[in-house]
N, C-alpha and C positions, 0 to 999 in steps of 0.2 A: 434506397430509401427505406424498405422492410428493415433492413438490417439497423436503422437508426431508432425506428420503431418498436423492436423488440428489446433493443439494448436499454432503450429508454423503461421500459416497460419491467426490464431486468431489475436493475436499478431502484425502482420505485419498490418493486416489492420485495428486496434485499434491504431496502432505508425501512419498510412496516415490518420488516418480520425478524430485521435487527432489535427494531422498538420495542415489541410487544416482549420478545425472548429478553431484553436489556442487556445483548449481547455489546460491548465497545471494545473495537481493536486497541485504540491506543492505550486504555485503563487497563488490558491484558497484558501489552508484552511492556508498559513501562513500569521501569521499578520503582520499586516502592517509598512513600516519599517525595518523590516526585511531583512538581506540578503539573496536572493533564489540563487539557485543554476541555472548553466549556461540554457538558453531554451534548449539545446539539452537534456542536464543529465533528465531536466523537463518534457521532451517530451518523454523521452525512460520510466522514470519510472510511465511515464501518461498508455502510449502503454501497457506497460507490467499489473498495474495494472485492466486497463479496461477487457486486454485479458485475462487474468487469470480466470476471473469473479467472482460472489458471493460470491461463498461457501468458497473458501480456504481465500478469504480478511477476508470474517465473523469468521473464525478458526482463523486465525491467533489474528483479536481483540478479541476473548475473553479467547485466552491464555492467552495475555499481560494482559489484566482487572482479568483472575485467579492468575497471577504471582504479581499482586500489590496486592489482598487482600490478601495473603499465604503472602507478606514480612509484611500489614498491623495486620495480627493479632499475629506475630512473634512481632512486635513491642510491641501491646498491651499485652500479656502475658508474654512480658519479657523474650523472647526468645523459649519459652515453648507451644507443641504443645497443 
């Protein structure tokens, strides 16, 4: 239960101190021209990112970079593990 309480708490002032800084993830790494999505959606998924921290952002990319090589070498051998 602590642990839901301080993530929470994480979170919250990762989403105020994204705000006050005008810090947004996605308006940083998309390119330019682009359509971003509204500052608030920018700002909750900045907060949430931040608060989360390292470890579960780092799992989560190098699932997606295991899931591209597992479709890349399905490609390459022709479907064949």
């Amino acid at each position: 239960m602590n642990k839901i309480i301080f993530w929470g708490i994480a979170v919250g002032l990762s989403f105020l101190l994204a705000g006050v800084l005008n810090v947004l993830l996605i308006r940083a790494i998309a390119p330019s021209g682009a359509d971003y999505p509204s500052a608030w959606a920018d700002l909750l998924i900045t907060g949430l990112v931040i608060g989360v921290g390292a470890k579960p952002l780092h799992d989560l990319v190098a699932q997606i970079e295991k899931s591209k090589e597992s479709k890349k070498d399905l490609v390459e051998t022709g479907g064949q593990r």
